[in-house]
N, CA, C and O atoms as a GROMACS GRO file, in nm:
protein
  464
    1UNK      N    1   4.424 -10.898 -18.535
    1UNK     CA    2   4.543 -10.898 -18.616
    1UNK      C    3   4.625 -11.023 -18.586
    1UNK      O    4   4.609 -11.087 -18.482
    2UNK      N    5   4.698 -11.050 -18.664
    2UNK     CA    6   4.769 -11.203 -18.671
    2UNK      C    7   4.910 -11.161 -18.689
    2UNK      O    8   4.958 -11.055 -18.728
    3UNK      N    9   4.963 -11.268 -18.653
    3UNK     CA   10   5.149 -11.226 -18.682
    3UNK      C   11   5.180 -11.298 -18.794
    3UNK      O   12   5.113 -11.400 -18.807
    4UNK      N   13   5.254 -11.277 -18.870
    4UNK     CA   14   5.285 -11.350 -19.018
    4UNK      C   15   5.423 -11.286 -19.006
    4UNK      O   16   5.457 -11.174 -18.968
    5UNK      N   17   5.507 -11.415 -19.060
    5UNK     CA   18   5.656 -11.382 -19.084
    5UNK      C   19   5.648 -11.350 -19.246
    5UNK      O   20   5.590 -11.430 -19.320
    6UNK      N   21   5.714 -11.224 -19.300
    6UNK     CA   22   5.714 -11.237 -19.504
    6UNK      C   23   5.807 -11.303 -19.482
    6UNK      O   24   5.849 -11.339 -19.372
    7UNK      N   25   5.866 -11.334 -19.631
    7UNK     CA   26   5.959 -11.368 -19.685
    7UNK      C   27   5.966 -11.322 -19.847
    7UNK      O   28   5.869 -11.311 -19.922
    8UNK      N   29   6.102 -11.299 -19.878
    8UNK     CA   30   6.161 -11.266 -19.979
    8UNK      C   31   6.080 -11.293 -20.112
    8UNK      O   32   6.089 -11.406 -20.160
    9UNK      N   33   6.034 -11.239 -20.150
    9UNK     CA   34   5.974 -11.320 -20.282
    9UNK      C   35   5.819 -11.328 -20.264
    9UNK      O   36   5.759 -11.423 -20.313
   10UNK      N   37   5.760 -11.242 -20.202
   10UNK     CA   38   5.656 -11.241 -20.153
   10UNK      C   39   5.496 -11.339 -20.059
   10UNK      O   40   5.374 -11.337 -20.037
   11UNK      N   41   5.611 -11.405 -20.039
   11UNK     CA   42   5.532 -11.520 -19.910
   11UNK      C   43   5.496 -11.459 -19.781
   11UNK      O   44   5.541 -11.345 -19.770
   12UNK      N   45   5.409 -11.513 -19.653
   12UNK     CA   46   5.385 -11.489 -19.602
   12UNK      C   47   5.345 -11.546 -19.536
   12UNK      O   48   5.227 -11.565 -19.566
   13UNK      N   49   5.385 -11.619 -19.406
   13UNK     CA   50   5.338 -11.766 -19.309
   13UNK      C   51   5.265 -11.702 -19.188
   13UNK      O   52   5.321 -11.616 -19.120
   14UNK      N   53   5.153 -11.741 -19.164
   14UNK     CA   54   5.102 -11.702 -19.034
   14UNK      C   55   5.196 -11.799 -18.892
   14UNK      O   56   5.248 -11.911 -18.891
   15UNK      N   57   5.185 -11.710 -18.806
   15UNK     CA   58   5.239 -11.756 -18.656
   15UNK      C   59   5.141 -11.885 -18.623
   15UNK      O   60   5.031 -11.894 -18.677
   16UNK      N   61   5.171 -11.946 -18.568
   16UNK     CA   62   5.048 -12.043 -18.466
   16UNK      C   63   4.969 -12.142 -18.548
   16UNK      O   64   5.019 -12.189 -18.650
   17UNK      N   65   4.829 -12.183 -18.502
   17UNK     CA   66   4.814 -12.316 -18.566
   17UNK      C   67   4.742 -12.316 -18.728
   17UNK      O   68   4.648 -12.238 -18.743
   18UNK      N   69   4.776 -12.385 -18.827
   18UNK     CA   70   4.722 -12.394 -18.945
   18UNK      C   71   4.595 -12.476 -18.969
   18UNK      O   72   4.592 -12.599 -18.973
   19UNK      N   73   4.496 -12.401 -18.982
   19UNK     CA   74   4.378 -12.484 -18.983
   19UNK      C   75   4.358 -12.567 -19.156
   19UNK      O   76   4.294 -12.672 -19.164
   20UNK      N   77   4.415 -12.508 -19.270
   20UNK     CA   78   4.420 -12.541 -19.388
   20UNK      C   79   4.520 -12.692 -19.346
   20UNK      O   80   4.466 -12.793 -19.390
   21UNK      N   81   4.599 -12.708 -19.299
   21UNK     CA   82   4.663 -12.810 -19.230
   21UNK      C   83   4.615 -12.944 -19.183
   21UNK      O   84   4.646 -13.062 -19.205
   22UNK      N   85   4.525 -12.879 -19.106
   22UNK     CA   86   4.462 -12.953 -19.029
   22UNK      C   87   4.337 -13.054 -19.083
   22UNK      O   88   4.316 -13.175 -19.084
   23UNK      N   89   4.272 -12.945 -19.124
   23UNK     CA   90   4.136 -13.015 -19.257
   23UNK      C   91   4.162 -13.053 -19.376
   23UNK      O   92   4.069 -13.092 -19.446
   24UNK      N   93   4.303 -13.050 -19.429
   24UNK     CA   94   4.320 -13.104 -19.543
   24UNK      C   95   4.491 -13.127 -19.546
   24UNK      O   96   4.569 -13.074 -19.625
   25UNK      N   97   4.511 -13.183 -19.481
   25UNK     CA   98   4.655 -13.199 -19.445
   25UNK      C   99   4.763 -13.236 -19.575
   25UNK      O  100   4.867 -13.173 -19.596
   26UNK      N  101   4.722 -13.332 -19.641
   26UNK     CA  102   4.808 -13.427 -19.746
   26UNK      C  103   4.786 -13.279 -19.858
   26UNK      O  104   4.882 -13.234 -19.922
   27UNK      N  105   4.666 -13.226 -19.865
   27UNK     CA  106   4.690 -13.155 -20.002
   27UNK      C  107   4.703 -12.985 -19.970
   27UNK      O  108   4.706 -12.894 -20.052
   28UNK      N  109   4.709 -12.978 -19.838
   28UNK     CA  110   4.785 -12.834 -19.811
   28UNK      C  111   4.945 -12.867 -19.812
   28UNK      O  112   5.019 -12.778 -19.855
   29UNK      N  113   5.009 -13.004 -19.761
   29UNK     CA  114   5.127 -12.997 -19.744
   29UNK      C  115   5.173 -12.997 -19.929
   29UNK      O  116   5.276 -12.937 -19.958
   30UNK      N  117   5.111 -13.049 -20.018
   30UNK     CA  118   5.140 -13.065 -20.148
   30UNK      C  119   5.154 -12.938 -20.234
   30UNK      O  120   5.228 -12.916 -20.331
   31UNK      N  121   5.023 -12.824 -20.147
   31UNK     CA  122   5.045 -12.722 -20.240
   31UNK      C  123   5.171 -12.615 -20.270
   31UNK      O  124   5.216 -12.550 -20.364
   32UNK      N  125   5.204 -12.643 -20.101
   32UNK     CA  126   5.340 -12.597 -20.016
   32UNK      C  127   5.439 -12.630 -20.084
   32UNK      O  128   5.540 -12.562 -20.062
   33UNK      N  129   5.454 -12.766 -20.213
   33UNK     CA  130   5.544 -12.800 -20.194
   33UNK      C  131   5.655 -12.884 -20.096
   33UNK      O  132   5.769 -12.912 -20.136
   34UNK      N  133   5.605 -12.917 -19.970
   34UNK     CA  134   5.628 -13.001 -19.900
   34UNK      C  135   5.569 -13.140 -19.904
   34UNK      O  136   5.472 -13.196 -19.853
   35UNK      N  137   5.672 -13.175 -19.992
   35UNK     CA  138   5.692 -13.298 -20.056
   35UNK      C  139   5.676 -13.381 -19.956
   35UNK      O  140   5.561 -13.414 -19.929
   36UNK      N  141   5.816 -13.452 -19.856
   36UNK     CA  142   5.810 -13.547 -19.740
   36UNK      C  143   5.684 -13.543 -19.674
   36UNK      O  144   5.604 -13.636 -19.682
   37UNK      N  145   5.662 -13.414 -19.595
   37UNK     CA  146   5.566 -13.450 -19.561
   37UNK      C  147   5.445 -13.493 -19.588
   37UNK      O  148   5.382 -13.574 -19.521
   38UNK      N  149   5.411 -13.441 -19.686
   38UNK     CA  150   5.304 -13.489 -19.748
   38UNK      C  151   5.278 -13.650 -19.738
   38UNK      O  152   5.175 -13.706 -19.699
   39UNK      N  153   5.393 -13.707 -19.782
   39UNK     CA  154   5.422 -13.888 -19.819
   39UNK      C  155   5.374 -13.907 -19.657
   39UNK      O  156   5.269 -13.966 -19.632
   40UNK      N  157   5.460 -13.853 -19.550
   40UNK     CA  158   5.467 -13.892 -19.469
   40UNK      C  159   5.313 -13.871 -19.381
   40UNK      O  160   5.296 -13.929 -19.274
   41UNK      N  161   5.235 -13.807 -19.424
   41UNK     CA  162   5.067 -13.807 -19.339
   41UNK      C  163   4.987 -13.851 -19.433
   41UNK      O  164   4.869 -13.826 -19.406
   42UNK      N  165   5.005 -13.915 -19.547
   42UNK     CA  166   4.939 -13.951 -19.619
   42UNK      C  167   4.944 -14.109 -19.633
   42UNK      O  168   4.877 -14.178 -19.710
   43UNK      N  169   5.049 -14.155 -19.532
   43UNK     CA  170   5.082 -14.294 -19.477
   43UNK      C  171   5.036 -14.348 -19.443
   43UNK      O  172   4.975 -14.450 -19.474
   44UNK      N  173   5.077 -14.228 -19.276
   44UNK     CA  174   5.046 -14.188 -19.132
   44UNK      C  175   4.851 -14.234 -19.131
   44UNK      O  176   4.813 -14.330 -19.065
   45UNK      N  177   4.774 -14.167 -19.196
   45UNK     CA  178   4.692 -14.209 -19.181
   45UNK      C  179   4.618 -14.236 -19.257
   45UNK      O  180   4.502 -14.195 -19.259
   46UNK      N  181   4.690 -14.342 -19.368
   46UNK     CA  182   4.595 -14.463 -19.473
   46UNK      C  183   4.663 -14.494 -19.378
   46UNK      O  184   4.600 -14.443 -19.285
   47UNK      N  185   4.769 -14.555 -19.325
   47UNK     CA  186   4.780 -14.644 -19.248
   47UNK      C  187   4.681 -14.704 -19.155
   47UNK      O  188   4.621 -14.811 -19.161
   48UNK      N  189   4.678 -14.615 -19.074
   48UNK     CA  190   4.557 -14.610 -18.938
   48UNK      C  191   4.454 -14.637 -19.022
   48UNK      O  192   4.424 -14.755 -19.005
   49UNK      N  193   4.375 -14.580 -19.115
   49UNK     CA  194   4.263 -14.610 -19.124
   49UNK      C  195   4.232 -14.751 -19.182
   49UNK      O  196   4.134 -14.823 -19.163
   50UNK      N  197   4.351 -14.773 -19.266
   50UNK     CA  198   4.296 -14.925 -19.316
   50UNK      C  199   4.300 -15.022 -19.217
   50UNK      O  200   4.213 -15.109 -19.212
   51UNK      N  201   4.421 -15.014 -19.113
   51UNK     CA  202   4.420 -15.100 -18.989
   51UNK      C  203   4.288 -15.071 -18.904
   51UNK      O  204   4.242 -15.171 -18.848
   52UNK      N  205   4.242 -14.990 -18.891
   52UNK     CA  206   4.120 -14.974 -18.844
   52UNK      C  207   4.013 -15.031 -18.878
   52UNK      O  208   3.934 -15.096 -18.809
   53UNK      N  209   4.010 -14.995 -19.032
   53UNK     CA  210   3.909 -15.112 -19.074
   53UNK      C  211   3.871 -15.238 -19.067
   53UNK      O  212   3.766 -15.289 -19.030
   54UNK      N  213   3.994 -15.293 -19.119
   54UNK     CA  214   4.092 -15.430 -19.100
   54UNK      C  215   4.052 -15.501 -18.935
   54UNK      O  216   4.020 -15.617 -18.906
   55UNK      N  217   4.069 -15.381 -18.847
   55UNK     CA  218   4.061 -15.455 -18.714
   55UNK      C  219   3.903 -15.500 -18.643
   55UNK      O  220   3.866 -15.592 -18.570
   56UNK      N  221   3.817 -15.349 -18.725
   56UNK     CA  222   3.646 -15.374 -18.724
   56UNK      C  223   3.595 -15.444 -18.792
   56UNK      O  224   3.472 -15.449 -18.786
   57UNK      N  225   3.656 -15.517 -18.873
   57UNK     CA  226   3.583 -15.614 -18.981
   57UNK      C  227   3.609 -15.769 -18.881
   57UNK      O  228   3.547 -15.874 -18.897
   58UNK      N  229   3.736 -15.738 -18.762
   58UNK     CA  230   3.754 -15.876 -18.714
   58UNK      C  231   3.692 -15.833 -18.588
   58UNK      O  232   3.711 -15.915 -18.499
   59UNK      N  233   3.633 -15.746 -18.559
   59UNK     CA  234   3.538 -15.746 -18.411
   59UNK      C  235   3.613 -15.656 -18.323
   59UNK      O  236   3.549 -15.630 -18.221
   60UNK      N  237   3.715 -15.608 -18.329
   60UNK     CA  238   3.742 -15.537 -18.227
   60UNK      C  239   3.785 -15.359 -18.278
   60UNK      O  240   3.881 -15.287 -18.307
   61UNK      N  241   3.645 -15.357 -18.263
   61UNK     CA  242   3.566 -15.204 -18.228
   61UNK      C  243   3.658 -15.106 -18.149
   61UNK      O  244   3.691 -14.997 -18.195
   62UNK      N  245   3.698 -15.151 -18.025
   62UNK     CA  246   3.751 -15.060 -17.968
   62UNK      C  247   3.879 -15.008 -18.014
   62UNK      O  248   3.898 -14.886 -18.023
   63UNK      N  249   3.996 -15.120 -18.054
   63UNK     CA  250   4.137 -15.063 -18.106
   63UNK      C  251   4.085 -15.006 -18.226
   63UNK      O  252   4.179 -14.946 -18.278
   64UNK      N  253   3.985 -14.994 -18.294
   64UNK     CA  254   3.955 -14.978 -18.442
   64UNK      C  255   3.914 -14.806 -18.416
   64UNK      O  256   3.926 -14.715 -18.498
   65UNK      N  257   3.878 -14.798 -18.316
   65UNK     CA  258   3.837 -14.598 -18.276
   65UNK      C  259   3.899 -14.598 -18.225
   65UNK      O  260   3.867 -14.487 -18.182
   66UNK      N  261   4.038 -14.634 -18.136
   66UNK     CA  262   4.167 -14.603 -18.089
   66UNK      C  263   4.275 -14.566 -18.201
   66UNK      O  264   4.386 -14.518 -18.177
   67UNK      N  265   4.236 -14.588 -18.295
   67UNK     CA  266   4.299 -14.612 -18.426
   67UNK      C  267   4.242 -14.484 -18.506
   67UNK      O  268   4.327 -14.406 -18.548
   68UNK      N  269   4.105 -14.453 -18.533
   68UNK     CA  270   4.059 -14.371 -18.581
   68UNK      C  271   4.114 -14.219 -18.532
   68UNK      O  272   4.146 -14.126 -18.606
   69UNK      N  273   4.115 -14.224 -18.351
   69UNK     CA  274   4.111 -14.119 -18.318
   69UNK      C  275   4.309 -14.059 -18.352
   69UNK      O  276   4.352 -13.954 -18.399
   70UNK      N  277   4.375 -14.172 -18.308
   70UNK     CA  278   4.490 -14.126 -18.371
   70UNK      C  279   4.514 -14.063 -18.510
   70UNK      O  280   4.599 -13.977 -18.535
   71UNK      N  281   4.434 -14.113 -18.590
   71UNK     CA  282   4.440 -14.032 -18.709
   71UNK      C  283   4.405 -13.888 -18.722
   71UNK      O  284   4.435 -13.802 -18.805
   72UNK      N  285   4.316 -13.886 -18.590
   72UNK     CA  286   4.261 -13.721 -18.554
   72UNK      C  287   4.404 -13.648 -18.543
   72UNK      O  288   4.443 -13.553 -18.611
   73UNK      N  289   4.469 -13.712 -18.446
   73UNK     CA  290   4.610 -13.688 -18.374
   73UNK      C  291   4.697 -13.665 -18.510
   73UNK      O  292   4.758 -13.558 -18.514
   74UNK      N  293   4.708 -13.739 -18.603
   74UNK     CA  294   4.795 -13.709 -18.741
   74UNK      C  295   4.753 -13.581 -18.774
   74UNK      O  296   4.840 -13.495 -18.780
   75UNK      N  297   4.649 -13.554 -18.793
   75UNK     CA  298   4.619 -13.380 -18.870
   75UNK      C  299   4.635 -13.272 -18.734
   75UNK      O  300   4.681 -13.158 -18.745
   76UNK      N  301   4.597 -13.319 -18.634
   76UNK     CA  302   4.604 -13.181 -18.526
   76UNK      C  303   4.791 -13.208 -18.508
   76UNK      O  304   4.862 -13.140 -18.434
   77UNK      N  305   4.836 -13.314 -18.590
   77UNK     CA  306   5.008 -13.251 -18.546
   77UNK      C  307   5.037 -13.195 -18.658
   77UNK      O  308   5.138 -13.128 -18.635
   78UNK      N  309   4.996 -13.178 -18.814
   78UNK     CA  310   4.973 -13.163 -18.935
   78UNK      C  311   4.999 -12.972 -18.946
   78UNK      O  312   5.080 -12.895 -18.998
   79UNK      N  313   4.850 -12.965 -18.845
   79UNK     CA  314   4.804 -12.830 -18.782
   79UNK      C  315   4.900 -12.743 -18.728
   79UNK      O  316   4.934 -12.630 -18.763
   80UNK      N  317   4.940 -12.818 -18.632
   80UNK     CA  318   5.049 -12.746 -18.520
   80UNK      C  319   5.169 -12.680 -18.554
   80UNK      O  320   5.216 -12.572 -18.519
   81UNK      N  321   5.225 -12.808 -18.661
   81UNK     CA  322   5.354 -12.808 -18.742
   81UNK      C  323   5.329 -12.745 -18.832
   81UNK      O  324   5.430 -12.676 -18.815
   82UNK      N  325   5.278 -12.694 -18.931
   82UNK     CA  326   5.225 -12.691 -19.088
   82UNK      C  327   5.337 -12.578 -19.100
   82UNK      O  328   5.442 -12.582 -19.164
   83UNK      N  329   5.284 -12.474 -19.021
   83UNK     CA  330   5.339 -12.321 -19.061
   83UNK      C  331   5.500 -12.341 -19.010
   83UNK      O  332   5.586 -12.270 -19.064
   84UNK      N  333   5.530 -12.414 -18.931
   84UNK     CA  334   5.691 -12.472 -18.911
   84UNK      C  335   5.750 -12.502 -19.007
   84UNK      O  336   5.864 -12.456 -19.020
   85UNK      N  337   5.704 -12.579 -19.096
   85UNK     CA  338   5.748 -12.677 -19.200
   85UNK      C  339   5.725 -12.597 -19.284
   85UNK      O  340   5.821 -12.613 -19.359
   86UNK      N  341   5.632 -12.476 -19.351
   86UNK     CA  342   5.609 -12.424 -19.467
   86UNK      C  343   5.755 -12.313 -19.449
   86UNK      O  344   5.832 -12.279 -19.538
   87UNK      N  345   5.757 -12.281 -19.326
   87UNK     CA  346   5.904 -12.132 -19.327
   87UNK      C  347   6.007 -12.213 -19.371
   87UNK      O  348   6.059 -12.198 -19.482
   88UNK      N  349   6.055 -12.339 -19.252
   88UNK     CA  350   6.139 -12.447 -19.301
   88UNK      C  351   6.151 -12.441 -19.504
   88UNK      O  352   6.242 -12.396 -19.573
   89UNK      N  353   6.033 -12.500 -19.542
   89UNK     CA  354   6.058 -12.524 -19.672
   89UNK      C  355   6.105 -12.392 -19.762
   89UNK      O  356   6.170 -12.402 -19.867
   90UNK      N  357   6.075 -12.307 -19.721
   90UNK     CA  358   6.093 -12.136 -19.799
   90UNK      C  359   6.275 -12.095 -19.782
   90UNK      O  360   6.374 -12.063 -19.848
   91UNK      N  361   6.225 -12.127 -19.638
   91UNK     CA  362   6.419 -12.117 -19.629
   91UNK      C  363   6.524 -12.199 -19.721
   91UNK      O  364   6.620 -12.172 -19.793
   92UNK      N  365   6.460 -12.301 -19.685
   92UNK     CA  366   6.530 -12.398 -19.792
   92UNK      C  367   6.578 -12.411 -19.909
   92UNK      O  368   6.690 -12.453 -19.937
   93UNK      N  369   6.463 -12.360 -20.011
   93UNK     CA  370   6.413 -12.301 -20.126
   93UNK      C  371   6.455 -12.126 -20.133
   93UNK      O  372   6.410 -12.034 -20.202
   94UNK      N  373   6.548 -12.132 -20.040
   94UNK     CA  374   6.638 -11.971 -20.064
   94UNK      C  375   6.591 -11.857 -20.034
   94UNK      O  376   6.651 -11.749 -20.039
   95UNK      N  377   6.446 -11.883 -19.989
   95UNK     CA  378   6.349 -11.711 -19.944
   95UNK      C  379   6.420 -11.678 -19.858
   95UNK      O  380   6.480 -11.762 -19.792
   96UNK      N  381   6.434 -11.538 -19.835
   96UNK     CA  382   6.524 -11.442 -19.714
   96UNK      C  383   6.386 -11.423 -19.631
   96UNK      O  384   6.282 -11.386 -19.685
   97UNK      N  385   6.396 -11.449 -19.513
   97UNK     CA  386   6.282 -11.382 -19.402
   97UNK      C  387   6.320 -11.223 -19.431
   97UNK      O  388   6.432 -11.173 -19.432
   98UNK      N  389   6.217 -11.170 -19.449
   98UNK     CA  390   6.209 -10.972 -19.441
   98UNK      C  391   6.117 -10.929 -19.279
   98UNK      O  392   6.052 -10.826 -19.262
   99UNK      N  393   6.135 -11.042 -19.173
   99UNK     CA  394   6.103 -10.967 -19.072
   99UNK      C  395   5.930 -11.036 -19.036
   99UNK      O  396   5.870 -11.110 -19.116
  100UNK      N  397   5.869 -10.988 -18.892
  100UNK     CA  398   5.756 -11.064 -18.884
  100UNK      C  399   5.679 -10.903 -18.863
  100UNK      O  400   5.741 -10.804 -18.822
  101UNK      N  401   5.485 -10.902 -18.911
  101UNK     CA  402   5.449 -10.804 -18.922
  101UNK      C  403   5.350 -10.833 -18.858
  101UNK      O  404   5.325 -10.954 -18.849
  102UNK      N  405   5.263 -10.741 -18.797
  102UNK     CA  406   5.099 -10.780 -18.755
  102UNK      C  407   4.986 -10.732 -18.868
  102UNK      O  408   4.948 -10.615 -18.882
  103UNK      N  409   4.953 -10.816 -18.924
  103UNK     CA  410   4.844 -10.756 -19.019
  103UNK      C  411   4.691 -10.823 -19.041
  103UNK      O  412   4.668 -10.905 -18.952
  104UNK      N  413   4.600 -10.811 -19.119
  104UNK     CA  414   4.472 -10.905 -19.118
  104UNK      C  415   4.453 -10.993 -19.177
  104UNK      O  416   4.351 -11.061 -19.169
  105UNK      N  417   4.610 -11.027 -19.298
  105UNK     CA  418   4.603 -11.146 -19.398
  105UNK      C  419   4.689 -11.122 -19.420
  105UNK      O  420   4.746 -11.019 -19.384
  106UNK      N  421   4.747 -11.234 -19.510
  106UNK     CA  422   4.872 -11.285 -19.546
  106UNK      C  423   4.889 -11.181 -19.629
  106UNK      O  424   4.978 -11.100 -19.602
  107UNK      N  425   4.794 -11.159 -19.767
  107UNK     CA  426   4.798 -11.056 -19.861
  107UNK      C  427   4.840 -10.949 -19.801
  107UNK      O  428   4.938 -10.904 -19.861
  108UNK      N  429   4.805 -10.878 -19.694
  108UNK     CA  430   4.846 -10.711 -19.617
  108UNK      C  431   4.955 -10.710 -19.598
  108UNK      O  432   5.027 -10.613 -19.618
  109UNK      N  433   4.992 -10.824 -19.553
  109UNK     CA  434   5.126 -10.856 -19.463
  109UNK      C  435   5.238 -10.854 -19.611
  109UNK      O  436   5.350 -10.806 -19.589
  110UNK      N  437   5.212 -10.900 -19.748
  110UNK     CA  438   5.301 -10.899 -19.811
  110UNK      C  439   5.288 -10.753 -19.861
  110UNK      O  440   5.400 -10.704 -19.843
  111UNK      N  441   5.242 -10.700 -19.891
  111UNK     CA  442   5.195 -10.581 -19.930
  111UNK      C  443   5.329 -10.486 -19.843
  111UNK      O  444   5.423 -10.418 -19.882
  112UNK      N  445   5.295 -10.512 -19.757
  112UNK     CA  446   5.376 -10.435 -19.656
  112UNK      C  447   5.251 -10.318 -19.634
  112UNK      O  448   5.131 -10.329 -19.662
  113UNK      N  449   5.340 -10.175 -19.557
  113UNK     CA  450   5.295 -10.087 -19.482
  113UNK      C  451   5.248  -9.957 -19.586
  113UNK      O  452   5.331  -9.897 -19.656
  114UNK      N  453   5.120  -9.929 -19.585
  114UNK     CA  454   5.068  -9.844 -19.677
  114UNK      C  455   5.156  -9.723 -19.706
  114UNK      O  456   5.215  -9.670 -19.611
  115UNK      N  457   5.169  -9.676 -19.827
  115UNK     CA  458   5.253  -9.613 -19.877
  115UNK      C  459   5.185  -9.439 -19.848
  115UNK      O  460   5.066  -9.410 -19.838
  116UNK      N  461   5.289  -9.355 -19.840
  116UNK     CA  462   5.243  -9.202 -19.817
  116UNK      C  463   5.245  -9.143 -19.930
  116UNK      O  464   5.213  -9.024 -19.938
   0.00000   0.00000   0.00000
């Protein structure tokens, strides 16, 4: 079972790390609606990677996978943060937190507690 905070309006954020985040960072933060960020890892690492390239095309290999691996580092902070930034954005956007639940998916968790 997983912890998921709802929110108002029927959302539902898991606790802990976002793997949708992580493996697809720029277009999970987009679907969210998390605009900034999005711009901001979609920079983050064209940045790195074109400098990377840029730096292996002039011979030096090593800053060029020092470079790569930081970009690893952009999505595992992507990951970490994701579900931070998605409550962040809900709040923002006026959702009321209704409390945190333990359930097996987001879907259960909005559902709430089986009815008698």
């Amino acid at each position: 079972m997983k912890k998921y905070e709802v929110y108002q309006g029927k959302e539902a954020v898991k606790e802990g790390f976002s793997w949708p985040g992580f493996f697809v960072a720029v277009l999970w933060t987009l679907s969210h609606r998390l605009w900034i960020q999005a711009i901001l890892l979609a920079v983050a690492a064209g940045g790195l990677t074109v400098t990377a390239a840029v730096l292996q095309d002039h011979g030096m290999r090593g800053v060029a996978f020092l470079l790569r691996l930081c970009v690893l580092g952009v999505f595992a902070f992507a990951g970490l943060k994701g579900n931070e930034w998605r409550r962040q954005g809900l709040l923002k956007r006026g959702y009321a937190s209704l409390g945190t639940v333990e359930a097996e998916s987001a879907s259960v968790a909005v559902a709430g507690p089986p009815q008698a």
